[in-house]
C-alpha positions in Angstrom: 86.1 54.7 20.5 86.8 54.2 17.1 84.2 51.6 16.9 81.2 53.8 18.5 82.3 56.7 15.8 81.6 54.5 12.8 78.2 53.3 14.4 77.1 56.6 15.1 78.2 57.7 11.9 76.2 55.3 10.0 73.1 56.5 11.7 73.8 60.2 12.7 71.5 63.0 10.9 72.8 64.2 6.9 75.6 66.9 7.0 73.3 69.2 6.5 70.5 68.5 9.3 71.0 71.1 11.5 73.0 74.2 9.8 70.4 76.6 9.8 70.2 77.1 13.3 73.7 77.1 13.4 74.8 80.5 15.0 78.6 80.4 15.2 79.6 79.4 19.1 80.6 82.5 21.1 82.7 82.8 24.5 80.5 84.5 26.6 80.9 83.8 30.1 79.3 84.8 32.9 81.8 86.5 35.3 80.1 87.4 38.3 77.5 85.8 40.8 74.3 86.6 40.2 70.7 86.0 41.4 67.6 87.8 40.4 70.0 90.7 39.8 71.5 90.4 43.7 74.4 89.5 44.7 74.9 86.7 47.1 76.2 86.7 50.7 79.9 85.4 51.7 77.0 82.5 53.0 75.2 81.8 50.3 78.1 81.8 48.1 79.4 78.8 50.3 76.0 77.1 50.5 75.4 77.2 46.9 79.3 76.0 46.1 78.5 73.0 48.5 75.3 72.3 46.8 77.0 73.1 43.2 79.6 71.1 44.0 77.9 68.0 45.6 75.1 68.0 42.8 77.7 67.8 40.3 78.6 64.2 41.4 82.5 64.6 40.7 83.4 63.3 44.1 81.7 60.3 45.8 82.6 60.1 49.1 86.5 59.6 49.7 86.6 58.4 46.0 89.0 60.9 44.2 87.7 63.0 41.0 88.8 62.0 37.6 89.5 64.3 35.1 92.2 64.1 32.0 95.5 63.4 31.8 96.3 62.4 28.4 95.3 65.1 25.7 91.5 65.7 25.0 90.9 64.7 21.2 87.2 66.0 20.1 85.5 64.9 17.4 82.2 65.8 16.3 79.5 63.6 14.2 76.3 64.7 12.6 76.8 67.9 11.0 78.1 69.4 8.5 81.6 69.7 8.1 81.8 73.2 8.9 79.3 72.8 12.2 81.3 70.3 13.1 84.5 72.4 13.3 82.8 75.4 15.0 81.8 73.4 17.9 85.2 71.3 18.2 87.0 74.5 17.9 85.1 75.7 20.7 85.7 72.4 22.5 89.4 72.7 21.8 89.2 76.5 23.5 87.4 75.4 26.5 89.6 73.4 27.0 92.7 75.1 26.8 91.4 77.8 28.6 91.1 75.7 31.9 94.1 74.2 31.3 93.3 70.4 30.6 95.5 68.5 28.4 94.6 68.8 24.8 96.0 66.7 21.7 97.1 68.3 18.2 94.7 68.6 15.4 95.9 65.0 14.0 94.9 62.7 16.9 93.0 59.4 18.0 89.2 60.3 18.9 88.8 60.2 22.6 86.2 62.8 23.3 83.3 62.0 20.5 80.3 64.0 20.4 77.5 62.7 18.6 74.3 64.9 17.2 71.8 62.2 16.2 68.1 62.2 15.9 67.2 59.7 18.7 69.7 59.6 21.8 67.8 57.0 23.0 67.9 54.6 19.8 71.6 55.5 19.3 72.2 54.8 23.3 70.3 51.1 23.2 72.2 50.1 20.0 75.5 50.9 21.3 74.5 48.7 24.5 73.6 45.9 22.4 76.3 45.8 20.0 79.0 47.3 22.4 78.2 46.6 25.6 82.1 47.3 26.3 81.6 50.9 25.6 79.4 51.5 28.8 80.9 49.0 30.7 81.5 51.3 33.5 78.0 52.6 33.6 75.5 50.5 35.9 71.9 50.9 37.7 70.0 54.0 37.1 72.5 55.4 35.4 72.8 52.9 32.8 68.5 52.4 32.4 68.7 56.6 31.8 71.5 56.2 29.2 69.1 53.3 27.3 65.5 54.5 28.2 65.5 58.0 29.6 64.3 61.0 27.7 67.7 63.6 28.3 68.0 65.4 25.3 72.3 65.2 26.2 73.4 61.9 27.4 76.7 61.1 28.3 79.2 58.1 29.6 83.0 57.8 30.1 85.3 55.2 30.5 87.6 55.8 33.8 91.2 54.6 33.9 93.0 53.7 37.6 96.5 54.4 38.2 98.8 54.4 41.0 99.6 58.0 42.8 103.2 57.4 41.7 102.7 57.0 38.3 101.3 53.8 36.3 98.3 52.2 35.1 96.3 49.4 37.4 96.9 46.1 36.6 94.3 43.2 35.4 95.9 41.2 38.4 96.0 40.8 42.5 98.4 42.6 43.9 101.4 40.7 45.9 99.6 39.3 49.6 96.1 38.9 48.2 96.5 35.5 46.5 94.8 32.7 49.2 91.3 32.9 51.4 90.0 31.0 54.3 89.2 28.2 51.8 92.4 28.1 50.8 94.0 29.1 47.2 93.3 31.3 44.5 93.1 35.3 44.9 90.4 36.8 47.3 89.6 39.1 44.3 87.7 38.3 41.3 89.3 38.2 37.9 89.8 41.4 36.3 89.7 43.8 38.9 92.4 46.4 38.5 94.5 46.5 41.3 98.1 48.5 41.2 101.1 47.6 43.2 101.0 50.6 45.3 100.7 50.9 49.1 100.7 54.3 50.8 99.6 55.1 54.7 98.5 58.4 54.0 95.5 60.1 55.0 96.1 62.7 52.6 97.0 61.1 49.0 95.0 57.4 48.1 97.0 54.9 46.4 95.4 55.5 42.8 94.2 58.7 40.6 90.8 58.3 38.4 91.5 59.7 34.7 88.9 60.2 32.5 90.6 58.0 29.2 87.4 58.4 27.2 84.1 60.5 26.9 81.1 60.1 24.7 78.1 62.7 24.4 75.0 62.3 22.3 72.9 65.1 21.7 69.6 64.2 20.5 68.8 67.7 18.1 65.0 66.5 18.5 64.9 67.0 22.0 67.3 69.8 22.2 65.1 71.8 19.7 65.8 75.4 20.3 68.9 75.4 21.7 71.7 77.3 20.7 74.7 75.7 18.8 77.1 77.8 21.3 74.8 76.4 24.5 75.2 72.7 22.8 78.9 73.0 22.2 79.7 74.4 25.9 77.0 71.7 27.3 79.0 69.1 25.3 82.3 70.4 26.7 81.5 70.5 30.5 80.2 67.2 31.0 83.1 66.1 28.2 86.1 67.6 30.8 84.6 66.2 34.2 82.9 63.2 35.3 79.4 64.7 35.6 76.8 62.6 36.7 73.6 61.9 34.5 70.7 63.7 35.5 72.9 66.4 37.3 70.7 70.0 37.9 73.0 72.0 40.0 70.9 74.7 42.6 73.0 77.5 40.7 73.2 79.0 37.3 74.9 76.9 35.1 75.0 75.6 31.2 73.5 72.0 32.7 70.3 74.3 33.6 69.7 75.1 29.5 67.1 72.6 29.5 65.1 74.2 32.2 62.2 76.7 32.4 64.2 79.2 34.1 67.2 79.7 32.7 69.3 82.4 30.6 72.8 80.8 29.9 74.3 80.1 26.6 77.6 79.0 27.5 80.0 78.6 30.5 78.6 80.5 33.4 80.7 81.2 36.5 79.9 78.3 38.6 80.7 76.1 35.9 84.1 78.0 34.6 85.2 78.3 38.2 84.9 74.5 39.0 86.4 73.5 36.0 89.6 75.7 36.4 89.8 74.6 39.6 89.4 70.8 38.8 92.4 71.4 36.7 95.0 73.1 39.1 94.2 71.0 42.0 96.3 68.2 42.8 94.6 65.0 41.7 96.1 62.2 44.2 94.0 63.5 47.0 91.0 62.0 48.9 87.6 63.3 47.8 86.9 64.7 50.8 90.1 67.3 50.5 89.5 67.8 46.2 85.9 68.1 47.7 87.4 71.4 49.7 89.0 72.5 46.6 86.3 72.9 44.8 84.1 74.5 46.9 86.7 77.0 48.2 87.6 78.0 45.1 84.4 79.1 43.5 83.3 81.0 46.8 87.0 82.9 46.8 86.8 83.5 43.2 84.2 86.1 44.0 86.2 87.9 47.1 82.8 86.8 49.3 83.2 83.3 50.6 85.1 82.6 53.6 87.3 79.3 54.0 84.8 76.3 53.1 84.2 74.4 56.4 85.7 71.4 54.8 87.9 73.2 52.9 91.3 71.0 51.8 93.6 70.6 55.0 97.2 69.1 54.5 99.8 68.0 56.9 
């Protein structure tokens, strides 16, 4: 992390690139559903959390969500000194206010946020010269990191470890080590495995964290938007493992870049999933954190009824 900071430091805008259309970030949030001034049915609340929800990308099929565990440590590149700690500030109170881990003032970077003039440039050089730093990315998702026109990209780097507590390990676990061929692992160097065997149908053998988060706003292609909409953009796909070209069916801040839309910060949808991503119990199958998540948006408003595959627990 400390590594991608100095690169995109050397070639981030001047301190003072951006601080006249710097309004100071506000905490606005959206409290209630709303559509077109109506408010939604106990079913289209449900739909639209299912849609919300599943558009978001956060859980994969029974693969578990990540989110943080160790404290979230912003730091912001590209602005001025006093930009920079407007929007970490409102960072920091994001996250607190969901209820995410978050470090002191004096830590180690692990959530950078970059405002540069080309994402894409910034995104291709950090492939080339670090292509450990998106490791984790692959495919599409990778090719719209390095050649895609988003005026926010983002990428993490997701850490494994077991349900009862410790990190994977570079190594096979104990009964893996011989094939039909005879000798060596059935595994491939490098794969993290943990020593950690459970039965259940309930809670998987490992938890996803989110250990590191990087988000480059390209101010070219974000031209227009406010400092309060970047800043809350930055922090929502910063606090959850958001897939790329997410564009949920709802109102929400991941919609700023569309022709229809009105929100400059948090809205509901996106307030309610990340409070609940935080307070749900994280060694669960995707399918149950699935029901979590959907649950808890629709009940938030007193409408929704029990999600269909809402989280069920022996």
């Amino acid at each position: 992390m400390r590594a991608i900071a100095y690169m995109v430091a050397a070639l981030a805008l001047p301190p003072s690139a951006i601080v006249a259309q710097a309004p100071e970030p506000t905490d606005d949030v959206n409290n209630t559903i709303i559509v077109e001034g109506q408010r939604l049915t106990r079913k289209e609340v449900r739909e639209r959390a299912t849609g919300f929800v599943r558009t978001l990308g956060v859980v994969q099929g029974e693969r578990s969500v990540a989110r943080w565990v160790d404290g979230v440590c912003p730091r912001v590149l590209g602005v001025a000194p006093e930009i920079a700690k407007l929007v970490e500030a409102k960072v920091r109170k994001i996250t607190s206010n969901i209820g995410a881990p978050l470090a002191d003032e004096q830590c180690h970077t692990n959530l950078l946020i970059a405002f540069v003039e080309n994402g894409r440039d910034i995104a291709k050089l950090i492939s080339t010269n670090m292509p450990n730093a998106m490791s984790q990315v692959h495919g599409i998702d990778r090719r719209d990191l390095e050649q895609g026109d988003a005026p926010i990209r983002w990428w993490y780097t997701i850490g494994d470890s077991a349900s009862t507590g410790g990190k994977a390990l570079d190594m096979p676990p104990p009964g893996s080590f011989g094939n039909s061929e005879g000798g060596g692992s059935a595994l491939p160097t490098g794969v993290p495995t943990v020593r950690n065997y459970s039965s259940s149908l309930v809670r998987p053998a490992t938890t996803r964290s989110i250990d590191a988060a990087t988000v480059v706003i390209d101010v070219n292609r974000a031209e227009g938007i406010s400092l309060t909409a970047a800043s809350a953009y930055a922090a929502f796909v910063g606090l959850a493992e958001i897939k790329g070209r997410a564009k949920p069916p709802v109102s929400s801040i991941l919609n700023i870049f569309g022709e229809k839309t009105s929100a400059n910060d948090l809205t509901f949808w996106d307030s309610q999933f990340l409070d609940e991503l935080y307070d749900m119990p994280l060694n669960r199958w995707g399918r149950v954190q699935r029901g979590y998540l959907v649950k808890a948006i629709g009940q938030a408003e007193g409408e929704a009824e029990e999600a269909e595959d809402g989280p069920v627990e022996p």
